[in-house]
Structures are given as C-alpha cells and as structure tokens.
One Martini backbone bead per residue (centre of mass of N, CA, C, O) as a GRO file, in nm:
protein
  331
    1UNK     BB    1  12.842   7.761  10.553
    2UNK     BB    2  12.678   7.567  10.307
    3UNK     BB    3  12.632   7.604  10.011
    4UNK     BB    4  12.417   7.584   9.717
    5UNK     BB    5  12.414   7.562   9.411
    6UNK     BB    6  12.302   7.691   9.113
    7UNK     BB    7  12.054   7.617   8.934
    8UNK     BB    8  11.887   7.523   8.651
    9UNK     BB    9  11.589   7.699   8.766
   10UNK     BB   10  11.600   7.825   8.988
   11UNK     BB   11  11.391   7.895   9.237
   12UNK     BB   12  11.611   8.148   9.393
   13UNK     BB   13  11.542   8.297   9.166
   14UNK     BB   14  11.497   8.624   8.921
   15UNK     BB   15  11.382   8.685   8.647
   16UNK     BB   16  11.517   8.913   8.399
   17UNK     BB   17  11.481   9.230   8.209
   18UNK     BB   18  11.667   9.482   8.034
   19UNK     BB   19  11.649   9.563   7.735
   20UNK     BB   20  11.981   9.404   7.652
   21UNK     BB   21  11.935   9.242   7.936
   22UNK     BB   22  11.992   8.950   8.138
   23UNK     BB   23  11.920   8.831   8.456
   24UNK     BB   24  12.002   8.748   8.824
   25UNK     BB   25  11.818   8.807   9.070
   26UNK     BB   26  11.881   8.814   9.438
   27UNK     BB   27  11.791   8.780   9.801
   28UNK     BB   28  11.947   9.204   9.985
   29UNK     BB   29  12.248   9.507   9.957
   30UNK     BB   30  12.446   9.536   9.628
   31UNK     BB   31  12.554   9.314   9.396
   32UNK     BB   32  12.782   9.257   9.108
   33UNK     BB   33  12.816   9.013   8.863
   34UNK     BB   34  13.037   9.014   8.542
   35UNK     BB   35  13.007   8.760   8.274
   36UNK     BB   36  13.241   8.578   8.027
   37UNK     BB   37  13.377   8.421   7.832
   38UNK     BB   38  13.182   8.147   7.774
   39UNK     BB   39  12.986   8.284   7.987
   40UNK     BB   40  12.732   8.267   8.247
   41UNK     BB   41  12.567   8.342   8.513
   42UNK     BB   42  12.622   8.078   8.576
   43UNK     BB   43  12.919   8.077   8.682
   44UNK     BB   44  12.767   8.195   8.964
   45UNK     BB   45  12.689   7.932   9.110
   46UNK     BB   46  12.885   7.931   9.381
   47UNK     BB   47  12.877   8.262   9.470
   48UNK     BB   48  12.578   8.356   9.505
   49UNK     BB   49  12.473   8.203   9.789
   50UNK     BB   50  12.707   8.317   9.930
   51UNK     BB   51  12.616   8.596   9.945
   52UNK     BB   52  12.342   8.596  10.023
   53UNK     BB   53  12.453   8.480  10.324
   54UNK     BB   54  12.567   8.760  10.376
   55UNK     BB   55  12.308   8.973  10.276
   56UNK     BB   56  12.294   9.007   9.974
   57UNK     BB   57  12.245   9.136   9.644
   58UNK     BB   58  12.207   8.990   9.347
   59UNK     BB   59  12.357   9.019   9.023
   60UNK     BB   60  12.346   8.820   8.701
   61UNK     BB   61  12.449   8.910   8.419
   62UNK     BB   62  12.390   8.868   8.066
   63UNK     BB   63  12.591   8.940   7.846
   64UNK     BB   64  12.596   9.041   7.504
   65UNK     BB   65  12.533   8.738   7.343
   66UNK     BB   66  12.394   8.578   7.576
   67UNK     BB   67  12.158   8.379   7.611
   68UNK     BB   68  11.872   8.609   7.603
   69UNK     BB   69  11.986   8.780   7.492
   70UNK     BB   70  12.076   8.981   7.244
   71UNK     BB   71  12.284   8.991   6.929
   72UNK     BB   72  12.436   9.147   6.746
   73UNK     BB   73  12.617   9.195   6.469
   74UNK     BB   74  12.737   9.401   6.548
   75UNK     BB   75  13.037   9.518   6.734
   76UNK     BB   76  12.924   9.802   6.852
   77UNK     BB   77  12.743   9.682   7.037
   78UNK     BB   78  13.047   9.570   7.245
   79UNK     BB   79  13.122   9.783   7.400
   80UNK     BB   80  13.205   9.907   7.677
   81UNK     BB   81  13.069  10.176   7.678
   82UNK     BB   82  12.781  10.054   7.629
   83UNK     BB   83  12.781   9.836   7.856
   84UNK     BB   84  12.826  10.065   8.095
   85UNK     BB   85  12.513  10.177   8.056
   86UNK     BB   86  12.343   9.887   8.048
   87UNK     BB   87  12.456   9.861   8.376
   88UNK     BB   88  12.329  10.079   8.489
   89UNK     BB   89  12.051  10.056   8.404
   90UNK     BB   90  12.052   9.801   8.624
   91UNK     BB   91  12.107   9.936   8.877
   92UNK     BB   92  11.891  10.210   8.872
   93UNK     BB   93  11.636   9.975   8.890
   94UNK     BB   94  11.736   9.865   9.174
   95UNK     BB   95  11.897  10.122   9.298
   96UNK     BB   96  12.031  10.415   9.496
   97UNK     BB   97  12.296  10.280   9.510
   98UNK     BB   98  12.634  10.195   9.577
   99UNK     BB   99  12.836   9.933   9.445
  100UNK     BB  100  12.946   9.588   9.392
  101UNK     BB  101  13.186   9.500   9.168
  102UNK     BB  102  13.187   9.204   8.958
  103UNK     BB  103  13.439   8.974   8.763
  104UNK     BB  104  13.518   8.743   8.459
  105UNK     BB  105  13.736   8.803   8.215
  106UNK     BB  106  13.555   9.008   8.038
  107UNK     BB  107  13.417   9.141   8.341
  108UNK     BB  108  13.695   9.187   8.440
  109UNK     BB  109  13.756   9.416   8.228
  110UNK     BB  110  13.474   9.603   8.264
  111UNK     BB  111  13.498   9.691   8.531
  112UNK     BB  112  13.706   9.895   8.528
  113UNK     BB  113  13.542  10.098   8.358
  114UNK     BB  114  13.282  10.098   8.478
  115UNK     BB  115  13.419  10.283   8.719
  116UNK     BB  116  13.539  10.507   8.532
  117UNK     BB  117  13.252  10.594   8.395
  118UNK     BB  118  13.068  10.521   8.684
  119UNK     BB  119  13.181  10.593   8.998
  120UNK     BB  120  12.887  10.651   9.154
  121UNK     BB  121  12.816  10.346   9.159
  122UNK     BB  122  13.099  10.254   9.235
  123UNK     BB  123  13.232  10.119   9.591
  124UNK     BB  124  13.367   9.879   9.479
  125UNK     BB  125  13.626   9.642   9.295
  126UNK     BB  126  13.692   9.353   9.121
  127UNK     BB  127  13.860   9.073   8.975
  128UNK     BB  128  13.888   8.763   8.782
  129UNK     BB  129  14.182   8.745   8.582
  130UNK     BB  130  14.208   9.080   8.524
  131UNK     BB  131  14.345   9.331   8.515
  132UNK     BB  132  14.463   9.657   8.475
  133UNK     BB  133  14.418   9.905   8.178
  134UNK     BB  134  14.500  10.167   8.061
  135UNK     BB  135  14.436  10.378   7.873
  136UNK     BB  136  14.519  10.473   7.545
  137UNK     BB  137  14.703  10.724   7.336
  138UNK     BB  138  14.692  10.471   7.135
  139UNK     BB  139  14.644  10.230   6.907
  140UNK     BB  140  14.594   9.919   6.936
  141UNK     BB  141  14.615   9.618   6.802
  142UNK     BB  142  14.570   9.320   6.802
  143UNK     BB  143  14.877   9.233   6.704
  144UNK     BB  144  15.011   9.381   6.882
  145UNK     BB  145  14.915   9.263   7.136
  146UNK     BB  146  15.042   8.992   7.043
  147UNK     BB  147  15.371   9.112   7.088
  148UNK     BB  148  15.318   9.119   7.407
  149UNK     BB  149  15.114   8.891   7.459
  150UNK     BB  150  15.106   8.584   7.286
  151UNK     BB  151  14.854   8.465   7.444
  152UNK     BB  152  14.655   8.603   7.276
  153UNK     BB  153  14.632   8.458   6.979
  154UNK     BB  154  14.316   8.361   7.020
  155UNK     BB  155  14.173   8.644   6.918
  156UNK     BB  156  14.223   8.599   6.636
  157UNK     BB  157  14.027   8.314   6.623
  158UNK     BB  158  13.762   8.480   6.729
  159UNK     BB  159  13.736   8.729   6.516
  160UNK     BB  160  13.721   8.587   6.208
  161UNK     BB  161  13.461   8.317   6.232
  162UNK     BB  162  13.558   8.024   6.233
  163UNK     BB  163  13.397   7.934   6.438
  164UNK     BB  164  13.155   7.980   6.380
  165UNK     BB  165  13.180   7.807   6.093
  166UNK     BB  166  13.236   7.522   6.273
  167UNK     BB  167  12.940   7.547   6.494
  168UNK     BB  168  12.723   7.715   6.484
  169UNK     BB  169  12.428   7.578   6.617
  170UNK     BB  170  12.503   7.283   6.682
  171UNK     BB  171  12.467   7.118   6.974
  172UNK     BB  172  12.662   6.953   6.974
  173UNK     BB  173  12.902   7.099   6.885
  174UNK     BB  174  12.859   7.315   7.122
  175UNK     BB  175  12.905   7.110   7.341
  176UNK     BB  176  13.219   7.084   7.252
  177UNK     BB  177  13.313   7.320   7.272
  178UNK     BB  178  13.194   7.373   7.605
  179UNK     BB  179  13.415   7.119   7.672
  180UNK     BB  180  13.684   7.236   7.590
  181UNK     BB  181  13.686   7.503   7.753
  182UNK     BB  182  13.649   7.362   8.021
  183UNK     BB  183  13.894   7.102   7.970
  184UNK     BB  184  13.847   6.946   7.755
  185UNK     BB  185  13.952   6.617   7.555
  186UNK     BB  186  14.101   6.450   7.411
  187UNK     BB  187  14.182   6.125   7.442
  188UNK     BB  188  14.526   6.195   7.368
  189UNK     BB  189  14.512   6.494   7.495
  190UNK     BB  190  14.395   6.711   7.318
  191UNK     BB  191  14.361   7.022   7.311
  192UNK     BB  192  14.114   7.260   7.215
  193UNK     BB  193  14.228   7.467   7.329
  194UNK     BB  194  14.472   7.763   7.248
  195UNK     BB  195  14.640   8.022   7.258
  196UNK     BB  196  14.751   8.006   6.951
  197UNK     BB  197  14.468   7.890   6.828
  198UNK     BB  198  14.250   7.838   6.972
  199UNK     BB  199  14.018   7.692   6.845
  200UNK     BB  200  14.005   7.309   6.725
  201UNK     BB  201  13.806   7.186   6.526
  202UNK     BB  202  13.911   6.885   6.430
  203UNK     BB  203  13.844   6.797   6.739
  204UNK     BB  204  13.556   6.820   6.845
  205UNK     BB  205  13.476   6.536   6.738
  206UNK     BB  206  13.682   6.413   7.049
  207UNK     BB  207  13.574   6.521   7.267
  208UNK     BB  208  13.524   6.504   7.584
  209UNK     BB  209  13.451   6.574   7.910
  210UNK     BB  210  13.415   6.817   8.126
  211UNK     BB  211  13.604   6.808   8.450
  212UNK     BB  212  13.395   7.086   8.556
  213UNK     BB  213  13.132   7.060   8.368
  214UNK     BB  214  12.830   6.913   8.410
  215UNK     BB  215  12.612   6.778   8.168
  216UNK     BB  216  12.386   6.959   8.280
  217UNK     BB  217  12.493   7.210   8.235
  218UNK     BB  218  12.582   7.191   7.933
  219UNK     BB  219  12.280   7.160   7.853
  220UNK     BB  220  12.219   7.421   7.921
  221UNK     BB  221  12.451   7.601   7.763
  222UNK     BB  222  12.286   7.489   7.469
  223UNK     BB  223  12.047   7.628   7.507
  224UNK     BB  224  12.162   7.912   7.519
  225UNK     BB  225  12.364   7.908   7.259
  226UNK     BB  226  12.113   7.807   7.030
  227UNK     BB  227  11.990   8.122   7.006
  228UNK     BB  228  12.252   8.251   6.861
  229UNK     BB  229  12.516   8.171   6.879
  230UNK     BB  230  12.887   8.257   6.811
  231UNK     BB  231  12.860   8.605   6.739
  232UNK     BB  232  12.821   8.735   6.970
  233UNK     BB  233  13.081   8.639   7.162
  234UNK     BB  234  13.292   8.731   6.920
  235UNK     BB  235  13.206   9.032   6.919
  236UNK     BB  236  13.413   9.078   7.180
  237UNK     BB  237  13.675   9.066   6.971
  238UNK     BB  238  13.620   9.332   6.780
  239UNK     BB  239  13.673   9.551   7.016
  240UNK     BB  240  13.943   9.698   7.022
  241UNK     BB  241  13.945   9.951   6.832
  242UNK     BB  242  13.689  10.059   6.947
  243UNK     BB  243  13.765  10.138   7.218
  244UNK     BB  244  14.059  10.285   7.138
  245UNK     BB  245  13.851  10.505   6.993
  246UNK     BB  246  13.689  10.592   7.291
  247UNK     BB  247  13.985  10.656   7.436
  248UNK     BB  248  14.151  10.876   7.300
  249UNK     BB  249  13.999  11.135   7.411
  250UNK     BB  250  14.067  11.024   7.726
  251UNK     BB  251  14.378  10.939   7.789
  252UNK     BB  252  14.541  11.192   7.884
  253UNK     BB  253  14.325  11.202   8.167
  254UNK     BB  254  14.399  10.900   8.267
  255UNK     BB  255  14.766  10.879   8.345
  256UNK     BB  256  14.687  10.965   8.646
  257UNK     BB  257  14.517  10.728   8.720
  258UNK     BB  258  14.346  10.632   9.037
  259UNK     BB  259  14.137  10.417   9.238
  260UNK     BB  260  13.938  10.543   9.516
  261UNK     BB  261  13.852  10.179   9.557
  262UNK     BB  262  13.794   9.947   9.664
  263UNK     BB  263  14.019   9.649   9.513
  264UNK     BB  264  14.055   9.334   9.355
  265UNK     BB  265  14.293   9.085   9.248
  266UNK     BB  266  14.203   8.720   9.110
  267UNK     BB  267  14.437   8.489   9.044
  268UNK     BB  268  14.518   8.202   8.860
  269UNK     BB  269  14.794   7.936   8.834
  270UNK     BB  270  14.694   7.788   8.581
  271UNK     BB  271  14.667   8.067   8.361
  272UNK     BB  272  14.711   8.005   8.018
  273UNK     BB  273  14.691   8.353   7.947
  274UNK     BB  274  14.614   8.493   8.237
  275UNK     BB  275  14.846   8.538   8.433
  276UNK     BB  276  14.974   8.629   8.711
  277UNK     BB  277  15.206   8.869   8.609
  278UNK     BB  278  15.029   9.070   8.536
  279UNK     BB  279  14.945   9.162   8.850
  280UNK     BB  280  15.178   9.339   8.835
  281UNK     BB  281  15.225   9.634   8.960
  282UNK     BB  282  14.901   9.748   9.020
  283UNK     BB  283  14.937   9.939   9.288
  284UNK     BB  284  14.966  10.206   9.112
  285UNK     BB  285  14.642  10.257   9.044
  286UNK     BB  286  14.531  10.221   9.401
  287UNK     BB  287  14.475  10.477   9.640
  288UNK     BB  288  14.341  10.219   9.851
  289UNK     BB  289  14.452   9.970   9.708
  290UNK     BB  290  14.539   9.644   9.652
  291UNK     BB  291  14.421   9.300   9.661
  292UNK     BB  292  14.668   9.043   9.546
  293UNK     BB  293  14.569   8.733   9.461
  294UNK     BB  294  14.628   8.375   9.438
  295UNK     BB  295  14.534   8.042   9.322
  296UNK     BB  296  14.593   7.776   9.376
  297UNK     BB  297  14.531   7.529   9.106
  298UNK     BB  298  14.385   7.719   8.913
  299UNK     BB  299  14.258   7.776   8.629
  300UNK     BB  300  14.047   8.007   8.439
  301UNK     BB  301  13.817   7.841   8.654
  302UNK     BB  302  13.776   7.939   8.925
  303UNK     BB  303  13.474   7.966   9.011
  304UNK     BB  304  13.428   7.624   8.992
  305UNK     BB  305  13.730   7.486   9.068
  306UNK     BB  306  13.731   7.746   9.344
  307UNK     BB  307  13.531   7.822   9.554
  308UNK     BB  308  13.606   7.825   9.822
  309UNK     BB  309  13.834   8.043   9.766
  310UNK     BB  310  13.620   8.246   9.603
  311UNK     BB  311  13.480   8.310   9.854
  312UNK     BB  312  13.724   8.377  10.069
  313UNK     BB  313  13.782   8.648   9.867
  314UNK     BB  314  13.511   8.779   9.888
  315UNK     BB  315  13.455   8.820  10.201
  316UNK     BB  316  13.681   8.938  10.285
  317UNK     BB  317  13.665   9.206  10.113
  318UNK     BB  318  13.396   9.280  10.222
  319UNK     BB  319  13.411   9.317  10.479
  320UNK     BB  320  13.625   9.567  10.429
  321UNK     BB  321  13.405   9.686  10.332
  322UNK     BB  322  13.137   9.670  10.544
  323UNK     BB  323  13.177   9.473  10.807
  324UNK     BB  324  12.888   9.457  11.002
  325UNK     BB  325  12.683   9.458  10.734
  326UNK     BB  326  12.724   9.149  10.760
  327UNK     BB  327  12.781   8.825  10.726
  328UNK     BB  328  12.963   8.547  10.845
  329UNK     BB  329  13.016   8.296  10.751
  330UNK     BB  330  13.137   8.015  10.672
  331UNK     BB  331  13.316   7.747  10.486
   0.00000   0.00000   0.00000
C-alpha cells in the first residue's frame, strides 16, 4: 500500500512541545524514532505514513539544537546522558509502556544508550547506519579516534566553529550548507563535504541542487536552521570528551554487557564515512540476536534515498516484535 510522504506543515502531524524538545506525535503501539545531524524529524518524512499504516504510533522529535528546540550554547547540555533523560520524559509523556526505538545518524548512536541507560522504557532497538560502540574504560580523544577511523576527520572542523562561522545564520548560506550535505556539487562536480574536511566553505557558493531533497523541502529547512543556526547541531560534535568522561564510571559494569531486546542495524552500501564494514562482528553484542542488513545503492542518507528498502526492513523487524499485533500492509 503506497502511502504519502509527510510534508511540511503536513495536516496529518500534530506538534507538540515537551522541555527543550520539539517533536511530532502521529496517530495510535508506539514507536519513536530519533534523528540528527544535520537532519530533522522531517528525515523521516518517507517513513512515518508508512508506519502509521502499520497501526503504530509515531514520535519524531527534533533533537536539541535543531528546528524549533532550545538551542544551548554549552556543548553539556547535548550529551547522550542528558539527551536519554530527554527522550525519556517524551515516552513516559507519552504512553506507560515500553517502546520501540529508532534512529539514524547522531540518533543512531543515541539510540544504543537510550536502551543502556533507560531498559525499562526500549522493547526493540534498531538504528541506520551506526552500529553499537560500547563504553570505554578510558577516555578517547577526537583525535584519537580518528587515528582508528580516519573517515571520522571531519567531525574536527564540525566541532572547530569554522562551519559556524563560516554559515552564519544566512539563508542563502544555509540553503547552500544542506543542500551540499544533501549530496549536492559543484558545477564542476566537487563535493561540499568531504570525509577528511568536513564542509568545505570556498565552495558554498558554487554548489549546485540536491539531488536528494527538493526544494521545497530545503526551504523548510533553512527556515528551521535559521532560528538558531548551527552552533546548536555543531555542538553534538564537541560532546565525545563529555560523553567518555559520563561513561568512565560505569565502563568496567557494561564490559561484557550484551543488549537482551530485538535490534536491527541497517548500513548503506555507499556511505563514506559510517562504511557497512563498521557493523562487521557486532553480532556479539546482541544476546537475542541482532538482525544486520546492508541497502545496495544507497549513500548515507539512506531513508530518503531508498525509502522503499527501509521501510520494508523497518516493516520486517516490527513484525518480528510485535507479530499480528499490527497491520501488515505491502509496500
């Protein structure tokens, strides 16, 4: 069954505010899921309807420095720990039952935490394009782990200020921002973000459309960016320090700690930087199994790019949780 993707301003949403997160409730089981950089709950624009269609209810918050949230200036307020505290108070708002999680990006790394730090809350977990990083019994530096990852390199010019700086809160700029991260090029074919550099600023005002997200989606976009610009979204890249030194205290309890909830982990064969081979060996993380799928074709913005595909691992996987509990229709 074919369903509508959500536009902006979409009658069938209903917004809603919670603390310092912003987010949109659909209509009734329910289902969260949790998406980030540099994307909004709109990312999940192709799979919210078709969940829905499903019997499911869905949460799409906007996390903290995107869209209509609070925006802090500290890079503290935009840890993991504070954030699954967060999205708690969105569930337990919500409904008095345990959920299914999902996220992708910054939300799919979050979401492996919300599920450590809140168990009781998270029923299944899955995540696009991040697989699972257990605590660490030392600290890790950015740099350092872009010793061990180099395609990580260019979270040091996101957590820099230079892109701040760089973009501004100008619209034009911002449109040229996320239509670069989109996947847009220069005329000349040179991308705007690269692994090893992060955005590159000199070419902003050359690039070209996304061939990715229309439009008209873009200027919802810059007009979500341009309340706050992206000091909130960059400060999720200074938080790898904050994180390591919240998880230091319980890193040796969590050493051999395996998730005991259905999760899935769905890689994009053509993502430069979150590569499919990242989600090698994670089965063993996983003590009811862990479903690991691979999109042919698809870069790292896999749920606009390949919605057909994540939707029906998406459809396959609940089904797997909830069973005849809900609707099963085709895609």
């Amino acid at each position: 069954m074919a369903t509508d993707a959500l536009a902006p301003h979409d009658s069938r949403a209903e917004h809603k505010f919670l603390k310092v997160v912003f987010f949109v409730n659909l209509h009734p089981q329910l289902i969260a899921n949790i998406i980030n950089g540099p994307d909004l709950g709109m990312g999940w624009r192709y799979q919210v309807p078709y969940l829905v269609s499903l019997g499911l209810q869905v949460i799409v918050p906007d996390m903290l420095g995107y869209g209509q949230t609070s925006a802090p200036e500290s890079p503290g307020e935009y840890t993991m720990k504070k954030m699954a505290a967060h999205i708690a108070a969105i569930i337990k708002a919500n409904t008095d039952k345990s959920i299914i999680l999902g996220g992708h990006d910054w939300g799919g790394a979050f979401v492996w935490r919300m599920a450590m730090y809140y168990p009781e809350l998270v029923s299944a977990v899955f995540s696009f394009c991040v697989p699972y990083t257990p605590p660490s019994p030392v600290l890790i530096t950015t740099e350092q782990l872009i010793q061990r990852v180099p395609t990580f390199r260019y979270q040091l010019i996101l957590a820099s200020g230079a892109v701040e700086v760089a973009v501004g809160k100008s619209p034009e700029k911002i449109s040229a921002f996320l239509s670069g991260n989109f996947g847009g090029t220069t005329s000349e074919g040179e991308m705007v973000f690269t692994p090893d550099h992060g955005i590159h600023a000199d070419r902003l005002n050359r690039v070209c459309a996304s061939p990715l997200v229309s439009a008209e989606m873009i200027s919802h976009y810059v007009q979500e960016y341009s309340r706050s610009g992206l000091r909130g979204p960059c400060n999720w890249y200074r938080t790898r320090e904050l994180n390591a030194e919240d998880e230091l205290p319980i890193a040796a309890g969590y050493a051999d700690f395996r998730f005991g909830i259905p999760a899935m982990i769905v890689m994009a064969e053509n993502d430069i930087v979150l590569v499919p081979s990242l989600a090698d060996g994670q089965e063993k993380y996983f003590a009811s199994g862990l479903k690991n799928e691979v999109i042919p074709g698809s870069s790292h913005w896999v749920l606009i790019e390949k919605p057909e595909e994540a939707n029906r691992h998406l459809r396959d996987f609940i089904i797997g949780v909830l069973g005849d509990d809900i609707n099963k229709p085709s895609i």
